[in-house]
N, C-alpha and C positions, 0 to 999 in steps of 0.2 A: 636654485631649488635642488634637493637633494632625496633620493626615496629610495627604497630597498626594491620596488619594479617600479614600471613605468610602462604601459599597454599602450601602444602607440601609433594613432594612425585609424582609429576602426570609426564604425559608425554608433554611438553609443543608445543603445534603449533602456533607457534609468529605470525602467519599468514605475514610470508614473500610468502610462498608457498617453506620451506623448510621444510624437515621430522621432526616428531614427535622430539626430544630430551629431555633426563632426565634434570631438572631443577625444584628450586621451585620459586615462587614467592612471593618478601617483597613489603607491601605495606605501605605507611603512607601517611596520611591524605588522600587526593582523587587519588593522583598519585601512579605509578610503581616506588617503590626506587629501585630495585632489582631483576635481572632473573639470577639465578644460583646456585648454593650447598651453603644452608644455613644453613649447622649442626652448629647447636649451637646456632642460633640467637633465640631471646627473642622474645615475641609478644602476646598483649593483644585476641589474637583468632588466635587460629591454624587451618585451615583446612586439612584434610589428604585426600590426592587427587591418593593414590594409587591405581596402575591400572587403573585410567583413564587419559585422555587428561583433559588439563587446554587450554582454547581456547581466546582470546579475543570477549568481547560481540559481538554479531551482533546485523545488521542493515540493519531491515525490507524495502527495497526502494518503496514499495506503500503498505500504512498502512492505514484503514478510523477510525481511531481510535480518529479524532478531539474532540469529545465529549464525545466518553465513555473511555480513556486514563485513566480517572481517577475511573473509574471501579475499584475496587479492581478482579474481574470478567476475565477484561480484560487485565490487570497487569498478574496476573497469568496465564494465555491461552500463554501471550506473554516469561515472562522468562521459563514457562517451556520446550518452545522451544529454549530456551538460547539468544532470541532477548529482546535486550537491549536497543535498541532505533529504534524508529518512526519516519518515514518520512512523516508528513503529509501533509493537500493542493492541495489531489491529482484531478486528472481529470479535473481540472479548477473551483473546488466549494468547497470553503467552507468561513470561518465567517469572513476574511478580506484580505483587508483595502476596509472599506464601509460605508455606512451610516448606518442609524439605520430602512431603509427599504431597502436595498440590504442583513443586515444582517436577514431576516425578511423573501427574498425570497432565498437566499442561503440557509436556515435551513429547510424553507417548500419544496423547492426543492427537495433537497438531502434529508429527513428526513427519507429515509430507506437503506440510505448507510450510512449517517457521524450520524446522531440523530439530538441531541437538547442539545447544550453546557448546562452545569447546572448552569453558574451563571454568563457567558455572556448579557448582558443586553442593547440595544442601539449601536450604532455608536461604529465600533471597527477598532483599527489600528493595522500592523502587531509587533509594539513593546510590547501595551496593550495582545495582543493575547498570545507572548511568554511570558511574565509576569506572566500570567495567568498560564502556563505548569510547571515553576520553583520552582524546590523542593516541588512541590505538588503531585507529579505521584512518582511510582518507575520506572517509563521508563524516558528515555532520549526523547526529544520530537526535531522533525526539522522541518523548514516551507517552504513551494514551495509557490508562488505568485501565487491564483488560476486564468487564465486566465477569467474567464468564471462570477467570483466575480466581476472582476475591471471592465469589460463589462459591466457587468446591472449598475454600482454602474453610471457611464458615460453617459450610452446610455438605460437602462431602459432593457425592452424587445423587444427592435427594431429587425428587420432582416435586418437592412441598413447598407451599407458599412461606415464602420467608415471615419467622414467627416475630415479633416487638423486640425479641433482646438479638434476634439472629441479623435482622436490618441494622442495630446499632452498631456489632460486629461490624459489618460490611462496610457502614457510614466511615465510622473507625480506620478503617483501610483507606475509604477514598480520603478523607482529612489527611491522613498522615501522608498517602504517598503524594498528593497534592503541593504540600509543604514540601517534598522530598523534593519536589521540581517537576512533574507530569505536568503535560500538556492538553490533559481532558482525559475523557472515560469514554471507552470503547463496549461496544456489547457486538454478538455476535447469535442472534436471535432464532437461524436454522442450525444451531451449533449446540451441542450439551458442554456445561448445564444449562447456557444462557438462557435456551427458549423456555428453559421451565419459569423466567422471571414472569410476574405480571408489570403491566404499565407503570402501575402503584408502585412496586417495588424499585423499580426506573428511576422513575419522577425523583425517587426520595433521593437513590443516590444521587442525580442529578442537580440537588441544589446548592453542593457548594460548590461547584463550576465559577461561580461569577461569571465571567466574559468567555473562557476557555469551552470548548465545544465537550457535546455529547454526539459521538461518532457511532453510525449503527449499523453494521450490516441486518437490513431491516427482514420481517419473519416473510415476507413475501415480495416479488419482483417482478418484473414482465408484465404480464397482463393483469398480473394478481397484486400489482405493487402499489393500488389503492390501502389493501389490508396493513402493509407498513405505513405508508404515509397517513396513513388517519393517525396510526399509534405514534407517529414522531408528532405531529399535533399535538396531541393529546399530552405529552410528556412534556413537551414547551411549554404549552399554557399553566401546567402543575408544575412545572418546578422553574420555568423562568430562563430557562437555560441555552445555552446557541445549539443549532441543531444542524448535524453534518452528516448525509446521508452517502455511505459506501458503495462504492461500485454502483452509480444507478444507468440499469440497463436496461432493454425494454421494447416498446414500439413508444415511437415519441409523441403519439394522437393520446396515448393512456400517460405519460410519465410529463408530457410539460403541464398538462391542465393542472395537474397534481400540485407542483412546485409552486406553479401561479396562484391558486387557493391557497396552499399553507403561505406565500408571501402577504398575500393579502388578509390574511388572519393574522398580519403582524409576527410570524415565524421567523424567527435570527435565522437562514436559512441558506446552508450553501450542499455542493454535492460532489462528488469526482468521478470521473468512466476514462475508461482506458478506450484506445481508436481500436477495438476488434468485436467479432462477435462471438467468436467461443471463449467461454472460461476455466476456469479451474477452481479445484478443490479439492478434498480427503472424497474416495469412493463410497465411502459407510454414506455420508451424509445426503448422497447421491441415488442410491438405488437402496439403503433400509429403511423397513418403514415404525414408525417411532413408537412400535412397542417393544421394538428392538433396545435394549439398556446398553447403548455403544459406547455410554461413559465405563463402564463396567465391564472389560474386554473379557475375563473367564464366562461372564455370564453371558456374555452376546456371543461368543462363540460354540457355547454350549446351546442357545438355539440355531444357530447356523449350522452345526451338525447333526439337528432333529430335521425330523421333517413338516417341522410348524408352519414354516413359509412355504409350504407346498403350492397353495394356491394363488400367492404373490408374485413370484417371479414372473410368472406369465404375464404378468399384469405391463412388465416393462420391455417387452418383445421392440414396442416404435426405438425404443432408449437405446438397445443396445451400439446399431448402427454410429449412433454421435458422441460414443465414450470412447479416446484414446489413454491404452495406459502413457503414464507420468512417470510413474514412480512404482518400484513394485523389489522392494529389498526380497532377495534371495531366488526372483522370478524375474531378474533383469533381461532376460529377454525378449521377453514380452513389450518393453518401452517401447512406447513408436505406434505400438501397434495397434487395432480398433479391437473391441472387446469380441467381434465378431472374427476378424482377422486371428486373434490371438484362440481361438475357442476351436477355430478350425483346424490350427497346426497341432493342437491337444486333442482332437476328435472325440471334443464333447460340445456339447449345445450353449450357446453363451452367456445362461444363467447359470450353469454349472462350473463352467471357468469364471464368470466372476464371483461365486460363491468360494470356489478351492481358491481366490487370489486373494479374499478376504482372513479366511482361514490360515493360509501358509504366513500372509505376513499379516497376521496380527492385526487384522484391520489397518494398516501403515500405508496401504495403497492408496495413491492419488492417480487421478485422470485428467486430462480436457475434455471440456465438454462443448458441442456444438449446440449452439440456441434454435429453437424452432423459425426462429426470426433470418436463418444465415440467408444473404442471398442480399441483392439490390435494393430489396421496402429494408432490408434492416440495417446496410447501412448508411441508408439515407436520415433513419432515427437517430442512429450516432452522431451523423453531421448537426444532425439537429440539435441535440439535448446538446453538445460539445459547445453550440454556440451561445448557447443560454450565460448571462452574465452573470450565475447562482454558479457557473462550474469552476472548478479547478480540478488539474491533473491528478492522475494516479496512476501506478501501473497495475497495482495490484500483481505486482513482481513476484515470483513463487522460483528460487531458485532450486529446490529441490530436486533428486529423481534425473535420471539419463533420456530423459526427454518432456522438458520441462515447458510449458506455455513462452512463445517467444515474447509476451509483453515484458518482461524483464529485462529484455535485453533492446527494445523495440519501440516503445509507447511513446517516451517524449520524442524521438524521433521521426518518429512516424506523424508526431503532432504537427510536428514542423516541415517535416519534407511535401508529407501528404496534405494536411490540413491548409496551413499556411501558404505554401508555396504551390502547389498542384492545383489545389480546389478553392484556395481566397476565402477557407469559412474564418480566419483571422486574419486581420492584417498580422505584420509583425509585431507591433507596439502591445495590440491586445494579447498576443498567444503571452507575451512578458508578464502580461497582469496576471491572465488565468495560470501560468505555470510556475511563478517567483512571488511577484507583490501581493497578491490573494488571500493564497497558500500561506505567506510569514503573516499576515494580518488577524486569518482567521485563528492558526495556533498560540499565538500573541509572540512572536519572534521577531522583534520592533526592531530588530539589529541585522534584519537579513531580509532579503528581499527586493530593494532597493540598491542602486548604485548613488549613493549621497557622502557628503563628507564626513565622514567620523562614525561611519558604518561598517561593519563586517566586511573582508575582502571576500566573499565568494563570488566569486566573477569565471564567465565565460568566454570564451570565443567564437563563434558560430561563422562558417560560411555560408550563405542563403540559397548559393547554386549548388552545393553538394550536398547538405546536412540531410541524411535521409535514414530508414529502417535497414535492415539487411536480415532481420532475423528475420525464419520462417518455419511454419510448423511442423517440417522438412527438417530443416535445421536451425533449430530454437536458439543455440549457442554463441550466435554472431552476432560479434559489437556492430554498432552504428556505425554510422560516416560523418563526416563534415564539423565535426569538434575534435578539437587537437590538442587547445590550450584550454586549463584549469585550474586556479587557484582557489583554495580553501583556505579559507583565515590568514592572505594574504602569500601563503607557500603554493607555490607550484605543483601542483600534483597529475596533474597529464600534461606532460610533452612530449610535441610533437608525434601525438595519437595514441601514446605510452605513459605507463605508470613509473612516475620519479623513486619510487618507496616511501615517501615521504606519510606520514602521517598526523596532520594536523588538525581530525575533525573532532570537532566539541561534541560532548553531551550537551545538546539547550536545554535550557528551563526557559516558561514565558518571562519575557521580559515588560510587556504591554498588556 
C-alpha cells in the first residue's frame, strides 16, 4: 500500500460519536483512502500521532472571518484550534450578492466585525465571492446568504415593509446565490436593515432552503430570548425550513425550555455558543437607540452632534462599566480599555467619550461586552446549553481592532481543554460530533466531517493532556495549545504548531 501521508499511530474519533479506536490513516491526493492498521504501507509523509486523538477537522458554525480568512494571523488562531473550515455571511451582512454600493455599505457597516475584503472591488456575486476563498486561505471557507446584504442591495436603507415586486427582488437573489453554491441564509435581526424585516418577509425567503438552514442572529437574547425563539417558530412552520439559531446565550432555565418546545413543535432545530460570557459587536448597535438611522452614517451622525439624545444617555450609566473598546480606528488607544477607563484619561463622563468615539470613527467602533449573567450562575448556563445535543460550536470569532474578544483565537479550544477534559460536560467522541460531524451535516457538507474512506482529508491531531485556550481578554492574540498537526484537503497545513504556507482550502458548496 502506497499514499501521499500516512497518520500513524493515534487514537482515531471518526466522529460517528463512537469511542476513540487504534487506527491510522492513508491519505492520497485530497481524500481518505484508508482508516485502519497500515504496518507496512509506504507514504511520501509519515505523521506519528502517538498518544493522541486523530480527529476529522472542524467546523467553526459562526466565523467573521469574511475578510481577514486570508490573514496568515487568522489561519493560525483558527487550526490551532483544529478548525478547518468557516462558515461565513454571518448575521445577515456581509459583501454579497450586491451592487457595488450595497457592497460599499455592508463593509462600512460591519467594518469592526467582518473588516474590509482586501481585493474585493465593485459589484460582487456569491459565485465571484467563493472564487475569490478557493485555494487561497488554508481554511476551507462556506457562504450563508447575508439577509441583511440582499435588503439594502433591493430596498436601500428603508424601514418599509417589503413591497410584492421588492420580496421578488430579494427571492431573486436568494435563488441565484443559492445556485451559486450558498449554504443557507443568514439574517441579523438587531442589525440594520435586518431588523426592519417582518416574520412574513423571512418565511418567504426562507423557502427555497430545502434541507440547508436559516441562521438568525435572533431580535432578542438573554432573558428576552423567548421574543426570538417564538419568531424562529414561527418562520419554520411558514416556510418549512431548518432552523439555526446564532450565538445562543442566556441563563439556561429561559433558553433550554425554549429549544425543548420549538423541538417538540417539530422545529429542524439546531444552535452554536462559544464557552465565554462576554461578547462582542459594532458599539452603534450597543448603546443607540433605534431612532437613531445607523444605516445612514451622515444622518446618524448629524443626530449625535445634536442634542436629541440628551436624555438617553443617562439611561445607560449600569452599561458603561461592561463595554471594553475593540476596535476604535484613529482612537487606537483607547483598545483594551473600559468605556469608563477610557472616558477618565479624556476627563470627560463616559457617555460623552463614547459619543466623540462614535463620531471620530464613523460609527466603526466595536467593543466587548460583559453579560449581566458574568459570574458562576452564568457559566453554569453555558455548561448547560453546550451540553444540549441541538448544539454545535461557534466562536463567533471577530478578528478585527487591537483588542479583539479572545474567542477567535480560544473557543474550540477551550471546548476541549476546559469542557471535555477539566469538567467531562463531553466525553471526547461527543465534543467530535458537536464540533465536526453536526456542523458538516447541518450545512449539508457530506464530504467533511467524518474520518471515512473516500472523504475529504481535513483531519487533526489533538493531544488530550495539552490541548487547551491561552487566549485572554488581557491578551486576546494568543494561539491555542495542544494541536500541531493539520491537514486540509489532504496537505499539511500546520506543522509542528506552524503554518506550512500552504494553501489548500476549498470554497464548499452543499454537497447533501
Amino acid at each position: 500500500m502506497t499514499f501521499d501521508v500516512v497518520i500513524s499511530g493515534g487514537r482515531v474519533l471518526d466522529g460517528t460519536g463512537a469511542p476513540a479506536f487504534r487506527a491510522d490513516i492513508g491519505i492520497t491526493g485530497e481524500r481518505i483512502a484508508a482508516v485502519g492498521r497500515l504496518e507496512g504501507a509506504e507514504a511520501a509523509q509519515v505523521i506519528d500521532a502517538s498518544g493522541r486523538f486523530v480527529a476529522p477537522g472542524f467546523i467553526d458554525c459562526h466565523a467573521h472571518g469574511d475578510a481577514l480568512v486570508f490573514d496568515p494571523e487568522v489561519q493560525l488562531a483558527a487550526l490551532r484550534q483544529g478548525v478547518t473550515t468557516f462558515v461565513l455571511g454571518q448575521d445577515g451582512l456581509s459583501y454579497a450578492p450586491g451592487s457595488a454600493a450595497t457592497v460599499n455599505y455592508a463593509t462600512r457597516y460591519f467594518a469592526a466585525v467582518n473588516g474590509v475584503h482586501p481585493f474585493l472591488d465593485g459589484a460582487a456575486s456569491v459565485a465571484e465571492l467563493l472564487a475569490g476563498y478557493d485555494r487561497a486561505t488554508a481554511l476551507n471557507t462556506a457562504y450563508l446568504l447575508p439577509h441583511g446584504t440582499i435588503r439594502y442591495d433591493v430596498m436601500g436603507a428603508s424601514p418599509d415593509a417589503a413591497s410584492a415586486s421588492e420580496l421578488a427582488r430579494m427571492l431573486a437573489h436568494v435563488e441565484k446565490g443559492l445556485a451559486d453554491g450558498a449554504a443557507g441564509l443568514s439574517s441579523g435581526l438587531e442589525y440594520l436593515p435586518g431588523r426592519n424585516a417582518s416574520s412574513a418577509e423571512l418565511a418567504a425567503l426562507c423557502r427555497p432552503l430545502g434541507a440547508l438552514p436559516y441562521v438568525t442572529h435572533m431580535r432578542a437574547y438573554g432573558t428576552g430570548a423567548g421574543v426570538g425563539m417564538a419568531e424562529v417558530v414561527e418562520i419554520a412552520r411558514s416556510s418549512g425550513a431548518a432552523m439555526h439559531v446564532s450565538h445562543l446565550h442566556g441563563p439556561a432555565d429561559v433558553l433550554l425550555p425554549l429549544v425543548e418546545s420549538a423541538l417538540a413543535h417539530d422545529v429542524d432545530l439546531s444552535f452554536d455558543t462559544y464557552p465565554y460570557l462576554r461578547g462582542s459587536t459594532i458599539l452603534a448597535m450597543i448603546v443607540l437607540p433605534p431612532q437613531v438611522p445607523a444605516a445612514e452614517v451622515d444622518r446618524a451622525l448629524d443626530v449625535l452632534e445634536s442634542s436629541s439624545l440628551a436624555d438617553w444617555w443617562p439611561t445607560l450609566d449600569g452599561l458603561w462599566p461592561r463595554l471594553t473598546v475593540s476596535h476604535a480606528p484613529g482612537e487606537e488607544w483607547a483598545e483594551g480599555l473600559t468605556i469608563v477607563e477610557a472616558a477618565v484619561r479624556k476627563g470627560v463622563s463616559p457617555s460623552e467619550f463614547c459619543r466623540r468615539l462614535l463620531v471620530d470613527t464613523r460609527l466603526e467602533a466595536g467593543c466587548v461586552v460583559g453579560r449581566p449573567d458574568e459570574g458562576p450562575e452564568g457559566e453554569e448556563s453555558v455548561r448547560r446549553v453546550l451540553r444540549h445535543p441541538a448544539h454545535t460550536g461557534g466562536s463567533d470569532g471577530i478578528y478585527v481592532g487591537g483588542h479583539p474578544h479572545p474567542r477567535g483565537w480560544g473557543a474550540f479550544a477551550r471546548f476541549l481543554g476546559t469542557h471535555v477534559r477539566e469538567l467531562g460536560d463531553w466525553s471526547w467522541q461527543e465534543a467530535v460530533v458537536h464540533l465536526a460531524s453536526h456542523p458538516a451535516r447541518r450545512f449539508g457538507l457530506g464530504d467533511r466531517g467524518l474520518l471515512r474512506q473516500g472523504l475529504a482529508a481535513d483531519v487533526v491531531v489533538i493531544d488530550p493532556a495539552t490541548v487547551a485556550d491561552l487566549a485572554t481578554y488581557a491578551a486576546p492574540r494568543t494561539p491555542a495549545t495542544g494541536i500541531s498537526e493539520v491537514l486540509v484537503s489532504g496537505v499539511r497545513v500546520l506543522s509542528d504548531g506552524a503554518l506550512t504556507g500552504r494553501t489548500p482550502g476549498r470554497a464548499l458548496r452543499p454537497t447533501s
